[in-house]
N, C-alpha and C positions, 0 to 999 in steps of 0.2 A: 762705694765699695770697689775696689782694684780686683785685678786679675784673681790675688794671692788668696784674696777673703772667697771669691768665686771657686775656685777650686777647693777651698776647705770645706764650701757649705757641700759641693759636689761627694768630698769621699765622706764628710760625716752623717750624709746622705743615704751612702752605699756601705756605711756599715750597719747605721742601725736598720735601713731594706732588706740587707741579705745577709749581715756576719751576728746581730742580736739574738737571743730568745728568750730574752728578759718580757715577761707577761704581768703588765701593769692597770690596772683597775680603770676604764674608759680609754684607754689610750691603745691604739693600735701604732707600733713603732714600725711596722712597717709600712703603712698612709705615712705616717711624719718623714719618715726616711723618702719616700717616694716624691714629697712636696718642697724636702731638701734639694733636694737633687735637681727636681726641674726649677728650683729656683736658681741654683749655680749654674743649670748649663743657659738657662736666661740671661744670667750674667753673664757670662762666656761669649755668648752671642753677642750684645750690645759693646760690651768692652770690646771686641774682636771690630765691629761696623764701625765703632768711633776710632779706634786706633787706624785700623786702614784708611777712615775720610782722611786724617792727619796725614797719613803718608802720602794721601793722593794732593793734597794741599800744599804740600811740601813743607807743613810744621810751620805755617802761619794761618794766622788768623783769616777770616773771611776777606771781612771788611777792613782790612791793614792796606795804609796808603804809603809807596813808598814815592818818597821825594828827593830828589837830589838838587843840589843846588850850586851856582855856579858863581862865582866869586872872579871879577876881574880886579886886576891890579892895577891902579890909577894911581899917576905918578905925578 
């Protein structure tokens, strides 16, 4: 799930926690909304921790070997 799915689960979160008062038979929408919500900003978190390794990496991989090579001209 990306950033974009993170931030949806976050506001559909915070409408049915605090904008609802739809009263549905077992279901308390505001617990669901409450467990939306901290599931998006979990989300937020961990996409936030891996995009920053990325940038501290420089947008390669760990374990990537660079190799250059050197090619003389024999005549």
């Amino acid at each position: 799930m990306g950033l974009g799915g993170c931030i949806i689960l976050l506001a559909v979160g915070a409408i049915l926690a605090f904008g609802v008062d739809w009263h549905l038979a077992g279901v308390n929408l505001t617990v669901v909304g409450v467990v939306l919500m901290a599931a998006g900003l979990i989300g937020v978190v961990v996409y936030a921790r891996v995009l920053g390794r990325r940038r501290y990496l420089g947008g390669r991989a760990v374990n990537e070997v660079v190799v250059e090579e050197h090619h003389r001209d024999v005549l």
